[in-house]
C-alpha positions in Angstrom: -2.6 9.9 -15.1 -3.0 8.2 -11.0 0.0 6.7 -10.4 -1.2 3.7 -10.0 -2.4 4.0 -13.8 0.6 3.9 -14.8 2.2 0.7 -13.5 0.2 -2.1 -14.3 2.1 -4.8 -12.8 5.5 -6.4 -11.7 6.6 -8.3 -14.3 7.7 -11.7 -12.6 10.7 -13.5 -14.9 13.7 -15.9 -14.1 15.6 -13.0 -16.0 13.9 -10.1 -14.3 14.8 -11.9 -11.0 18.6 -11.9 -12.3 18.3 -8.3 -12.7 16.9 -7.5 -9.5 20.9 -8.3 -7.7 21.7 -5.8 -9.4 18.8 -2.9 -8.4 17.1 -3.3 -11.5 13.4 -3.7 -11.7 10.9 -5.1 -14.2 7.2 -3.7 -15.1 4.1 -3.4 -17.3 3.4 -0.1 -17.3 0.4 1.9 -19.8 1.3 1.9 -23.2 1.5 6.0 -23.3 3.3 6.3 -20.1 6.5 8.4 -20.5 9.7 7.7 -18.9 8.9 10.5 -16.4 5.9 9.5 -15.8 7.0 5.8 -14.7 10.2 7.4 -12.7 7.2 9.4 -10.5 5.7 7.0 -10.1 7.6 4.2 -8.5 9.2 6.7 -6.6 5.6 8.0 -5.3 4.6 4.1 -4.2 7.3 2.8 -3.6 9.1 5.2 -1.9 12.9 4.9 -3.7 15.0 7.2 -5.7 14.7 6.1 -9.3 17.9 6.3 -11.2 16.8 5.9 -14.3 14.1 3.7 -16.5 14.3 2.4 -19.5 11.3 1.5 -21.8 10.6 -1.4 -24.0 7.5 -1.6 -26.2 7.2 -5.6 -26.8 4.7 -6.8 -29.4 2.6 -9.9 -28.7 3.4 -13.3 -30.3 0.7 -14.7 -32.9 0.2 -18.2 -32.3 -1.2 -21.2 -34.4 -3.7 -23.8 -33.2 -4.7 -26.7 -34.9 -8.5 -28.1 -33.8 -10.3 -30.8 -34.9 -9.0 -30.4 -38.7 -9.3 -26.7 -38.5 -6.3 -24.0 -38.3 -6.5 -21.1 -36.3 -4.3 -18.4 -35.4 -4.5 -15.4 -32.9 -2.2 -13.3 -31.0 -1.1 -12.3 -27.8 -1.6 -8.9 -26.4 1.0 -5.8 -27.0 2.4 -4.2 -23.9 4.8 -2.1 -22.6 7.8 -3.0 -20.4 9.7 -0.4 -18.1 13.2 -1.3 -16.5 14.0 0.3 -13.8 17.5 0.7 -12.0 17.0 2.6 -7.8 19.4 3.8 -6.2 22.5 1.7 -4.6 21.1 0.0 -1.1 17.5 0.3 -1.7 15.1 -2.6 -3.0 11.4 -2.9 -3.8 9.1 -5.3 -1.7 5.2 -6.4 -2.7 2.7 -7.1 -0.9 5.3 -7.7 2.1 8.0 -10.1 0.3 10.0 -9.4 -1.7 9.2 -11.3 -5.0 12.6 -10.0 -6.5 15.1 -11.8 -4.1 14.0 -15.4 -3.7 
């Protein structure tokens, strides 16, 4: 797996944001990504030393939507989640800012 395959996206929360101060950043990654996999590959794009990531497999919430008399219900997607803590001193930027520290 490219690693770009295996990150899917930042994951961009008032919590995640928190956890930035303290080097620790938040992402989808693919749901069969392994921890080593995900350590390789922030390290490969980003170009930090990954001390270690944690993995989080979050299940999607089923909603209920009443419509013109009619009940329906459906649910959100699953995905993964990967926290990762770098290296004292270094930080992760995207796209040229820095979505982590505003």
């Amino acid at each position: 797996m490219d690693a770009h395959d295996v990150i899917v996206s930042p994951r961009i929360s008032e919590k995640s944001m928190g956890n930035a101060l303290g080097h620790q950043y938040t992402f989808v990654v693919h749901p069969s990504a392994t921890k080593t996999q995900i350590r390789h590959a922030v390290e490969t794009i980003f170009k930090v030393n990954v001390i270690m990531v944690n993995t989080i497999n979050v299940r999607g919430k089923t909603r209920t939507v009443a419509r013109r008399g009619t009940k329906t219900t459906g649910k959100q997607s699953d995905f993964k989640k990967a926290v990762v803590t770098l290296k004292a001193g270094q930080k992760i930027e995207l796209g040229g800012v820095n979505y982590f520290e505003q």
